[in-house]
Structure formats: C-alpha cells, structure tokens
C-alpha positions as CSV (number, residue, x, y, z in Angstrom):
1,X,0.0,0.0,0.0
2,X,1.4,3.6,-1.0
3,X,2.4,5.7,1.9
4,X,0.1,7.8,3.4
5,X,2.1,10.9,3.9
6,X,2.0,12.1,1.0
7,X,-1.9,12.6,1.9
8,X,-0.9,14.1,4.9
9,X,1.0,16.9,3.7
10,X,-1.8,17.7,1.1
11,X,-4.5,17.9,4.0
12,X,-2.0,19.6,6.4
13,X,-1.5,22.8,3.9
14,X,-5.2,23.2,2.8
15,X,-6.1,22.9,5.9
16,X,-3.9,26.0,6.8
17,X,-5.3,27.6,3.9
18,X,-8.8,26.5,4.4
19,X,-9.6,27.8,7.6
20,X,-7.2,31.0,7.3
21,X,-4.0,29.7,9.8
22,X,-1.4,31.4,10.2
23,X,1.2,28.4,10.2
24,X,0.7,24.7,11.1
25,X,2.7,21.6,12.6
26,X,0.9,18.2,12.8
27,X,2.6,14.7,14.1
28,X,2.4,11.5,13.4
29,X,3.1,8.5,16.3
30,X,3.0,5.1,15.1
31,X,5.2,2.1,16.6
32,X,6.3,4.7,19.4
33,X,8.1,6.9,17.8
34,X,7.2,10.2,15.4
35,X,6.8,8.8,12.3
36,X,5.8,11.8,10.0
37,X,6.0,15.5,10.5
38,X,4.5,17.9,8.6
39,X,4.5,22.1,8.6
40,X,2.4,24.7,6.6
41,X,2.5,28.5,6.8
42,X,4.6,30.7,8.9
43,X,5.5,31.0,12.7
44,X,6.1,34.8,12.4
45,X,4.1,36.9,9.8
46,X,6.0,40.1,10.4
47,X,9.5,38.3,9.7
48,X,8.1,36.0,7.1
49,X,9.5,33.5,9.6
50,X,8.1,29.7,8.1
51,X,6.7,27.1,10.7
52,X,9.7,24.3,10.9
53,X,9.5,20.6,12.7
54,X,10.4,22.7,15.8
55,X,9.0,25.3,15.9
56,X,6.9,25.8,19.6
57,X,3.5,26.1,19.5
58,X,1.0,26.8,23.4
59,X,-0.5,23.4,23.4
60,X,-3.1,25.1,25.7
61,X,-5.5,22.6,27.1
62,X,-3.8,19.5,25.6
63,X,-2.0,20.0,29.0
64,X,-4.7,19.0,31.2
65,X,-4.0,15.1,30.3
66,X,-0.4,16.1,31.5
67,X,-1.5,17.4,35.2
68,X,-4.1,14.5,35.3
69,X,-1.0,11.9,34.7
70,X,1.3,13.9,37.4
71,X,-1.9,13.6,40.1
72,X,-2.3,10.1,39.0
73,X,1.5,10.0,39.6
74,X,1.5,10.8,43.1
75,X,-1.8,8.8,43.4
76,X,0.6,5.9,42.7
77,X,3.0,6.5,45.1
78,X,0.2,6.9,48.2
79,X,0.7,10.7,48.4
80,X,-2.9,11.0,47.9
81,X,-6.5,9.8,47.4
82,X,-8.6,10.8,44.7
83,X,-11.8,10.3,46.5
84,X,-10.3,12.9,49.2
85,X,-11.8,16.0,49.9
86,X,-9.7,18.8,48.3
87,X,-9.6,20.5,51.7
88,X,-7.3,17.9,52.5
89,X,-4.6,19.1,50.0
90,X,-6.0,22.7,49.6
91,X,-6.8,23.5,53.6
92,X,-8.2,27.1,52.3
93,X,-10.6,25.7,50.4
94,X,-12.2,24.0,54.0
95,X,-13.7,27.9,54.4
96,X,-15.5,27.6,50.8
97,X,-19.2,27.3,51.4
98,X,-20.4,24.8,49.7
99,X,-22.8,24.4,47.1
100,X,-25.9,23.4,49.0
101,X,-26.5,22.6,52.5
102,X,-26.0,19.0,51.2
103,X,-23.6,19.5,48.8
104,X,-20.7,16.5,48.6
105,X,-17.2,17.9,49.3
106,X,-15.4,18.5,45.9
107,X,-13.1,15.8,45.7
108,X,-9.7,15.5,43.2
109,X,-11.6,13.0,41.2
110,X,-14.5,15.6,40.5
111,X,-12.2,18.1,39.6
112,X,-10.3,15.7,37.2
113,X,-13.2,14.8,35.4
114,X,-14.9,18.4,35.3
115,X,-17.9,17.7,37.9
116,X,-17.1,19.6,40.7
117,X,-20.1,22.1,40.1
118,X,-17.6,25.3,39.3
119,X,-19.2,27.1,35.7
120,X,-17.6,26.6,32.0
121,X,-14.7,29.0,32.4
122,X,-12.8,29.2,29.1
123,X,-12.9,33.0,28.0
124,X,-11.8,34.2,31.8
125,X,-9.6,30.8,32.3
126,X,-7.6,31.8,28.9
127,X,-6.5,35.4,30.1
128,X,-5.2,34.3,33.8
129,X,-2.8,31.9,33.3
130,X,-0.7,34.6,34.8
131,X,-2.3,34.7,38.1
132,X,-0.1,34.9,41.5
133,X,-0.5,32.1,44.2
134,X,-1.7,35.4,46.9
135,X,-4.4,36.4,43.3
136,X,-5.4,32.4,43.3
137,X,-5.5,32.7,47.4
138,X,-7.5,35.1,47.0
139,X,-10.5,33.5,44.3
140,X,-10.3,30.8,46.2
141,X,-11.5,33.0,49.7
142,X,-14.2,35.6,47.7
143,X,-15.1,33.8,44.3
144,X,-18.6,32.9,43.9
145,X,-17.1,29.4,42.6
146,X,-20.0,26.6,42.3
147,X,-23.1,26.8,39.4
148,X,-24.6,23.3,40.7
149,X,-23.6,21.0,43.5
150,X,-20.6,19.1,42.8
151,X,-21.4,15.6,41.1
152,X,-24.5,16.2,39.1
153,X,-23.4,17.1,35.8
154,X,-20.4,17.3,33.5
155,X,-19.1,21.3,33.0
156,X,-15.7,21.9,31.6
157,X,-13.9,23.4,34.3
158,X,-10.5,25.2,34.1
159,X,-10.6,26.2,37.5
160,X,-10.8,23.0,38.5
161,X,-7.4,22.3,36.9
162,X,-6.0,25.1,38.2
163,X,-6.9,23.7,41.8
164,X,-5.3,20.4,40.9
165,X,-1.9,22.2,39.9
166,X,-2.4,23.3,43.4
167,X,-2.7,20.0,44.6
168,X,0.3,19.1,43.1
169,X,2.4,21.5,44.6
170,X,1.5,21.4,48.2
171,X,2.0,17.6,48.1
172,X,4.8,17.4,46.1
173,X,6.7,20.6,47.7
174,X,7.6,22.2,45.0
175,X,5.6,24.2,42.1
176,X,3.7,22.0,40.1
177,X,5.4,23.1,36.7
178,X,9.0,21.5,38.2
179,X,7.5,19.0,39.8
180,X,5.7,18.2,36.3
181,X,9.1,18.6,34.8
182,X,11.1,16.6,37.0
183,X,8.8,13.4,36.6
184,X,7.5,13.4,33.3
185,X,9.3,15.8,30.8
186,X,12.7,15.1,31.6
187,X,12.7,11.5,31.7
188,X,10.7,11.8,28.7
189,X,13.3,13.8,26.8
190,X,11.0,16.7,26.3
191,X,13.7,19.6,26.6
192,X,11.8,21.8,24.6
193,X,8.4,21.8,26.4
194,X,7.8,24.4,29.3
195,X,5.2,26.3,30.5
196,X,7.1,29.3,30.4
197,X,6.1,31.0,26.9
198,X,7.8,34.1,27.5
199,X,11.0,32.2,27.6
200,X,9.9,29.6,24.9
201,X,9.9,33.2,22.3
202,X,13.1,33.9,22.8
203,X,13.3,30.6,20.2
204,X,12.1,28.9,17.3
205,X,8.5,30.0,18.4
206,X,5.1,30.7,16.6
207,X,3.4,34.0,17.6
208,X,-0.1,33.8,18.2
209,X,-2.0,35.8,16.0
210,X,-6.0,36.8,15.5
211,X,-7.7,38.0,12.3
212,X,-10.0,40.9,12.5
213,X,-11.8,42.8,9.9
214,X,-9.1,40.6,7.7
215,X,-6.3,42.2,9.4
216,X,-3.8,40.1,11.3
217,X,-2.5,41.2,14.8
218,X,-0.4,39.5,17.6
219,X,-2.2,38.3,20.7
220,X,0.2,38.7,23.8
221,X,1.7,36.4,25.0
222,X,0.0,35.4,28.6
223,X,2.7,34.6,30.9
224,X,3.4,31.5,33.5
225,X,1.7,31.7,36.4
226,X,-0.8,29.7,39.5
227,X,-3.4,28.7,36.7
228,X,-0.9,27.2,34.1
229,X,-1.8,23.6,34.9
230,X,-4.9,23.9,33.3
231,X,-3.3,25.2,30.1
232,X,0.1,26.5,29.9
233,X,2.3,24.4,27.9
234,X,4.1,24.8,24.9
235,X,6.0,22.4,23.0
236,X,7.1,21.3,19.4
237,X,6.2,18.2,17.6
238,X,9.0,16.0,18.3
239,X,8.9,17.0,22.1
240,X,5.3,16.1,21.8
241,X,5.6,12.7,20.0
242,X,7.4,11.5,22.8
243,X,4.4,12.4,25.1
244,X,2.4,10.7,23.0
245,X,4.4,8.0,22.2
246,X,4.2,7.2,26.1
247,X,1.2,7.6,26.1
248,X,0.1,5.1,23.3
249,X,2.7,2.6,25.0
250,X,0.5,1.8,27.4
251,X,-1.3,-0.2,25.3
252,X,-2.0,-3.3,25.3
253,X,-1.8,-4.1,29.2
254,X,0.9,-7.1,28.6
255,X,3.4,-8.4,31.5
256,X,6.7,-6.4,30.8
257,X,8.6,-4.4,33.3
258,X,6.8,-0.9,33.8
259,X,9.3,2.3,32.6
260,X,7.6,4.8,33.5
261,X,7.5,8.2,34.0
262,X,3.9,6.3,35.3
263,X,2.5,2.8,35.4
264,X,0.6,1.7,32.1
265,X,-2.1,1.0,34.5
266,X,-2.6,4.7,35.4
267,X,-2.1,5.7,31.7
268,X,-4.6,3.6,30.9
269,X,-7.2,4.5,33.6
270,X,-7.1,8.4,32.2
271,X,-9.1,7.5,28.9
272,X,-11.8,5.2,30.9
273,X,-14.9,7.2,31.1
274,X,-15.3,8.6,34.4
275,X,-17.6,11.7,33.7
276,X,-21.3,11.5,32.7
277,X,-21.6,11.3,28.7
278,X,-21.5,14.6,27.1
279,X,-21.7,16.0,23.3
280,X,-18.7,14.8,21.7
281,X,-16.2,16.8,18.9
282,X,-19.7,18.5,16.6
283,X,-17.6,18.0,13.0
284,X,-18.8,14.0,13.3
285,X,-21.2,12.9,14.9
286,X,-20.6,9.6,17.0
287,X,-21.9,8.1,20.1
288,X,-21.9,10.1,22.6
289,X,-18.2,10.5,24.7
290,X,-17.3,11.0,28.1
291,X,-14.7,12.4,30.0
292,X,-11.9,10.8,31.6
293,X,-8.9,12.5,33.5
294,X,-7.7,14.6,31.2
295,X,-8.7,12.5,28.5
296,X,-12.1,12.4,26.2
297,X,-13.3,8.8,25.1
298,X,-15.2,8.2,22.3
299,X,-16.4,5.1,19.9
300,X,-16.1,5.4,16.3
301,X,-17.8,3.7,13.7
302,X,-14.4,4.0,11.4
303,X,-11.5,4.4,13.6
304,X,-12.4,2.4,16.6
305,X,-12.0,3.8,20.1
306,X,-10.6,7.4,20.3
307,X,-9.2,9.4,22.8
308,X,-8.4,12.6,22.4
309,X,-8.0,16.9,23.7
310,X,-8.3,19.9,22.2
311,X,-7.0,23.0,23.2
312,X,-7.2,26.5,22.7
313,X,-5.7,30.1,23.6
314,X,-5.5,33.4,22.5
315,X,-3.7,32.9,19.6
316,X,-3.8,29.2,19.0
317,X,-5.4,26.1,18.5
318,X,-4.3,22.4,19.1
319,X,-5.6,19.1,19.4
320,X,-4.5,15.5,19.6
321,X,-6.5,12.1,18.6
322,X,-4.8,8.6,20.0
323,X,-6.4,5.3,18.1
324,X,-5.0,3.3,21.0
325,X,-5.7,-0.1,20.1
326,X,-3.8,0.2,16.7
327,X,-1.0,2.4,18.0
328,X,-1.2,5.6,16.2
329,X,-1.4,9.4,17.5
330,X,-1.7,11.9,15.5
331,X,-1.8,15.9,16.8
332,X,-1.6,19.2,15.2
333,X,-0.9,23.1,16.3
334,X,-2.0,25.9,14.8
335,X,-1.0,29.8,15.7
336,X,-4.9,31.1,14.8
337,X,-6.8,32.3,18.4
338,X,-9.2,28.9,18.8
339,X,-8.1,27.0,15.2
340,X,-10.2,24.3,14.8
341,X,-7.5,21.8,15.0
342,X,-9.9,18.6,16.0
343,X,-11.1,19.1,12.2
344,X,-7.5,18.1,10.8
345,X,-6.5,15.4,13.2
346,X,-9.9,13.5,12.5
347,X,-9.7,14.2,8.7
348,X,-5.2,12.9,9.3
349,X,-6.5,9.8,11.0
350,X,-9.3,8.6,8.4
351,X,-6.5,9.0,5.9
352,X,-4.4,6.8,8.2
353,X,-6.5,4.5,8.6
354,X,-6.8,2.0,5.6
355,X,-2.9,1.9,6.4
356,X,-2.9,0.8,9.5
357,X,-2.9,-2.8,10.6
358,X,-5.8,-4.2,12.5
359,X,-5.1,-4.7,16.5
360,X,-4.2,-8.3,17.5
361,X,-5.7,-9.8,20.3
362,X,-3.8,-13.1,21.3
363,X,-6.5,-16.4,20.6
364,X,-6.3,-18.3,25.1
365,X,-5.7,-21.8,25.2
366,X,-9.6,-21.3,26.8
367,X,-10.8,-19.9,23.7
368,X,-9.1,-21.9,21.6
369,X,-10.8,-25.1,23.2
370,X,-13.8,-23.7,23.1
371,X,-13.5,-23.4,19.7
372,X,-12.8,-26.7,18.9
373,X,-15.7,-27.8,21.1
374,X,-18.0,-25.3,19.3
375,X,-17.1,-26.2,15.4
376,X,-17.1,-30.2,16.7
377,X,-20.5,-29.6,17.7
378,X,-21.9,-28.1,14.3
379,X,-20.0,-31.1,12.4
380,X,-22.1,-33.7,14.5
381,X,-25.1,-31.4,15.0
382,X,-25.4,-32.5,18.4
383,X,-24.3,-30.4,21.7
384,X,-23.0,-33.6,23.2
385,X,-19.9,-32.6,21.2
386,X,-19.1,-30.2,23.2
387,X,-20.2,-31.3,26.4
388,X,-17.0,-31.5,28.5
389,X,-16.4,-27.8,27.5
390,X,-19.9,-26.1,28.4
391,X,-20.5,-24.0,31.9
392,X,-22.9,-25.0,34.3
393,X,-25.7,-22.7,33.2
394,X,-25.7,-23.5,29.4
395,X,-28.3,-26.2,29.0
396,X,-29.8,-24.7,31.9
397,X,-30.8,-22.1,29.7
398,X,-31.8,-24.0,26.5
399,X,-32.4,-27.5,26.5
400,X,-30.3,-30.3,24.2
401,X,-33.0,-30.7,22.2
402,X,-33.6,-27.1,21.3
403,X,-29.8,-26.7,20.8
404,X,-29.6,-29.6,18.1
405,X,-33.0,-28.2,16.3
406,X,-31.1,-24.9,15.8
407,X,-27.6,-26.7,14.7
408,X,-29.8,-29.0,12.8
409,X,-31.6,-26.2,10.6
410,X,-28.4,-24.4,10.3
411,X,-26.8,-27.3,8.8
412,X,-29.6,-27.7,6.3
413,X,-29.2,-24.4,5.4
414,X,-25.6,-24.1,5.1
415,X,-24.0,-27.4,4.7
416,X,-20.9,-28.5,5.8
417,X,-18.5,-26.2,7.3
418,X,-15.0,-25.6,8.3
419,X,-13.3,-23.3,10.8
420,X,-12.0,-20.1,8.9
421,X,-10.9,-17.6,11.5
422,X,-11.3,-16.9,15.4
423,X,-11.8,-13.2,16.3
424,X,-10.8,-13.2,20.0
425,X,-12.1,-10.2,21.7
426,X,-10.6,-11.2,25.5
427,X,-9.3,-14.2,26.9
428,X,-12.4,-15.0,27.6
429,X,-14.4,-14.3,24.5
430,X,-15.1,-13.6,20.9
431,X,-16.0,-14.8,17.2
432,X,-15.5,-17.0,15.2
433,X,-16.2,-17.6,11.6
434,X,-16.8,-21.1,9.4
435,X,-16.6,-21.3,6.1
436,X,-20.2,-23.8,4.7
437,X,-20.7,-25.1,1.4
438,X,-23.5,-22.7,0.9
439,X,-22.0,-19.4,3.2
440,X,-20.5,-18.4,6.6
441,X,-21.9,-19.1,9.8
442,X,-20.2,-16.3,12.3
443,X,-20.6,-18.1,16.0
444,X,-20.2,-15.7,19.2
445,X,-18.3,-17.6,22.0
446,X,-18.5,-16.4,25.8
447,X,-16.6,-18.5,28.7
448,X,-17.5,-18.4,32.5
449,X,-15.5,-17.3,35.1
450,X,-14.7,-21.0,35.8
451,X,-11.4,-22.5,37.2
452,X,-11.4,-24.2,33.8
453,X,-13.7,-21.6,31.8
454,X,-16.5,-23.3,29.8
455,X,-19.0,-21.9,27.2
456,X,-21.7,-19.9,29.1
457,X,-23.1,-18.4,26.1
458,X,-22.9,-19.7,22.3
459,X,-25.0,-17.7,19.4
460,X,-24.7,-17.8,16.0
461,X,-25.7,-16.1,12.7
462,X,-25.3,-16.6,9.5
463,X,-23.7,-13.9,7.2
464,X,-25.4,-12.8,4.3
C-alpha cells in the first residue's frame, strides 16, 4: 500500500489555507516513535518567519492530560486519594461554602473529570494563566465558585485544573510546573516543552496571532503563572511525540517491566470514562463520549476507540486524537486564536486508517478449546460434542434438544462447514467464523469465570 504521507501533507497545507491559519505543525506517532512530520505556513508573519518541525506552539488545554497523569502519579506513590476531599490538600478551600447545604465535598476526582459544580470557564480561564498564588488565594477566599452541586453534571472546568496544579504543589513541595518537569518531561526527553512562553519566544517560536476585519495582529503572550496547569504548555512536535508515544505505550496491558514516568495501569485509567456522557467533537457525529482525566473517550464507527483533547488560547489552537488499540497518534498546532484543529487530526486519521494494521488480540488456550468444542458440535449437529467444555448454566438455559433443532436447521441451510478464522475479543471471549458449502456461519463464544472456563453463552448467525 502507497504511503500515506503524501496525503498528509496535502490535508495539512489546505487545511492551513482553508480555515485561514497562520502556520501549522501536525505529528504522526505510530510504533512509538514520530513517524511523519509535517509544517504549513509561517511562525512569524511580520519576519516571514516559516513554521519548521520545531518550531513551539501553546498546546493550551492539551495540557490537562499532563496534570491528570502527574496527580495520577503521586496517586501511585500513596501521596494522595482521589476520592479525598480537596480540603485535604487545599486546607483554604475547608472555608468555601459549599454548594448546598448538602452538597458532597469537591473531591480531586471531581475536579479531574470536570464535575465539581464550578461554571464553563474558558474565556476568563484563557486570560489568567498569569495569576499569582496570593491572586489564586485570594479567588479561592471571595469567588462565587459553584453553578450546581458538585457531582450532578459534567461542565468543563479550568478552575478546577487550576486547583489540581495546586494539589500538586502542596503535596509534592515544589511548584507544580518542576514538579511536572522533573517526573514526566525530563525523563521523557521533552527539553523543549515548558510552560514558560515568554521564555519559549526567545526561540524557534510561533506567535499567536487573531484576524479581525481581515487584518492580522499578535495576541500577547499570557505569561506562567498559578493557573498554568490547566493550560500553559508549549512544545514542538517532536517534544510532543514522545508524550504521546508514552502515552500510546501503554497499550495493550501485557506483563513487561513498567518504565515509567507512570505505570501503564494509570495511563490507561485516564481515557476510561469517568464523567457523565456529554456531546462529543460536533464535525462528526458519533456516540456520545465521556470524560476521563484529562482524556475524552469516544467510539467510532471507522476508527475504533478514540481518545483525544483539544486546546485553545489566544492565539492558538491544538488538538490531539490517539487510536490506542492500533497504535497511532496523530496531533496538530495551529498559531490562529481557537483553530479548529480537532477538524484536521480526524480528517489525518481517516486518511491513516486504511494503512494501519488491524489490533491483535492473542487467541487463550480457553478460547481456543472452546472453539474446537463449538465447530465439533456443528459437524455432528449434536451439543454432546461439546459437552466437556460447556458452563454449568448453558443447557440450563436451552435444552439439548432445542440446541440440536437450531444446529440442525443451520446445517440444512448451510451445509458442511469448516473453521475459517477466530476473532478473539478477551481471553475469555469472541468470534469466530466457518466457512459452509453454501455461506459463513459467524458463531459468538462467551466463557464463564470458571477455574477451567467453559462456554456460558454460544450464538450464531449466519452472514449474508
């Protein structure tokens, strides 16, 4: 099959064009490592400066997932609870009134998954990223912080971030951008990645720029400051690979030694959904997503199970979309205030996608029995076949008799068949496919929970 990139780098500069973006990086992770790269536009208008593989971009909230993984982190190591009130890690938050009368304490886990009851906070959260701790203190004391009662409903929350960078610094002991330095983007090798953008300038850097009445104009730069967890990084795409990279090498759980920066586990928990299902990215409609820490979830009909962020600033736009179960990331930047970035990375991944292999899930010697028990069965069309292999429950719940009418009539229908494939789903499960002299019969295996598991559900269908 041709390579894809080529495809890349054609949707990559349209897309600049397109949607009227300044400049443009996007990545490509596959097989842990940055596979692709691809620019478009320029970094700095006034200079006629071009966008290059490293140029930094303010990943804005794509750093969310980050703090999440750094909480998680210290979740880990027994430094804290996520069920825990945040009083317990914030103590001036104890003098917040609550909610309601009967409101729940907010908890860390309520603020990583945005239901802590604080209102959608994106235009103000974008333009204090600068905020001192005694300016924070001081919210914290005299803000009127809650819409709802925490744990009701899901409301994107960058406060709520903000209080978890908190977090991290009082238990840590040390500001949550070193801390978040120390543990994750130095071992990681991200040396380019910082939260300080004022610094980051003085580089290879892409101004952030707006477009009124079809003129262009800079947006300042907002600087470092208490609020920054919930948005503050900026990086370039080969720092950002390796973040992802890690990220997609959590997958699939599997025995080897954990590396770190943070257990697979933990990686892994951060796209489960934890948050009540809420309206997923508008430009294609899917089943609905949900929240996890840091992390949205959502099932596609195409790609399969999708994780992803977006992120926005004055001045930019970024998102990033991991197909976990084949391996692949792919993320983009853009130096536009709010670029629709989660546009590109969905339209980079369906182009991907005929390319990539399909996920293997290793056949159990459970399964595999099963199996054998199962296609046995069809060949004699009698369920005595497979007898020594079937759960306690399963003629329980349909009678011999009715299970050799249905293998009977299938037979008639069908002929003779042989095994073609097994589609394992789990250990413990999944399809499997024969091949009949007059069409497939798919069969849909289920095991119990048994010492030695045994076949607690058997269907089958045959494909048309």
């Amino acid at each position: 099959m041709a390579s894809p990139f080529a495809g890349i780098d054609a949707a990559v500069a349209a897309f600049a064009q397109e949607q009227q973006i300044p400049g443009l990086a996007a990545g490509i992770v596959q097989d842990g490592r940055l596979v692709h790269a691809a620019t478009a536009g320029l970094a700095d208008i006034e200079a006629a400066r071009p966008v290059a593989t490293d140029t930094a971009f303010r990943i804005a909230s794509m750093t969310k997932n980050m703090t999440a993984l750094a909480i998680l982190s210290l979740r880990d190591q027994g430094r804290l609870a996520l069920d825990a009130p945040l009083s317990q890690y914030v103590p001036q938050f104890a003098a917040v009134a609550p909610a309601t009368s009967d409101s729940p304490p907010v908890s860390l886990r309520h603020l990583l998954t945005h239901v802590a009851g604080f209102v959608t906070d994106d235009p103000w959260g974008d333009r204090v990223l600068g905020m001192t701790p005694a300016e924070f203190d001081q919210l914290i004391a005299n803000g009127k912080l809650f819409a709802r009662p925490p744990g009701i409903a899901f409301e994107y929350s960058n406060l709520g971030y903000a209080l978890l960078g908190r977090v991290l610094t009082n238990v840590s002991g040390e500001p949550y951008q070193s801390f978040i330095r120390r543990t994750i983007l130095k071992p990681l090798g991200m040396t380019r990645t910082t939260f300080d953008a004022i610094e980051a300038s003085r580089g290879d850097y892409a101004w952030g720029y707006r477009l009124d009445d079809d003129a262009w104009s800079r947006e300042r730069i907002e600087p470092d400051g208490e609020v920054g967890a919930m948005g503050g990084l900026a990086t370039t795409v080969p720092d950002y690979a390796c973040y992802v990279a890690f990220l997609l090498g959590a997958w699939p759980p599997r025995d080897d030694p954990d590396q770190g920066p943070v257990r697979r586990s933990s990686v892994r928990e951060m796209g489960l959904w934890h948050a009540p299902p809420h309206a997923d990215d508008p430009d294609r409609p899917s089943p609905p997503g949900a929240y996890g820490y840091g992390l949205n979830n959502a099932a596609d009909s195409e790609l399969g199970r999708r994780l992803h962020h977006a992120g926005g600033l004055p001045g930019y736009g970024s998102h990033v979309l991991m197909i976990p179960d084949k391996g692949v990331g792919v993320f983009a930047f853009g130096n536009r205030t709010y670029a629709p970035m989660s546009r590109l990375t969905l339209q980079l991944a369906t182009i991907l996608h005929p390319s990539l292999p399909k996920p293997k899930v290793a056949t159990s010697p459970y399964l595999e029995r099963a199996v054998a028990a199962a296609v046995a069965a069809y060949a004699a069309g009698d369920i005595a076949a497979a007898q020594h292999v079937l759960a306690v429950n399963f003629l329980l719940d349909m009678p011999a008799r009715l299970r050799n009418a249905e293998l009977a009539a299938l037979k008639g229908k069908l002929g003779e068949g042989r095994l073609e494939k097994i589609e394992p789903v789990h250990a413990l499960g999944g399809a499997v496919t024969l091949a009949c002299e007059r069409g497939r019969l798919k069969a849909t295996i289920i095991l119990s929970p048994d010492p030695e598991p045994g076949i607690q559900k058997l269907t089958f269908a045959v494909e048309e």
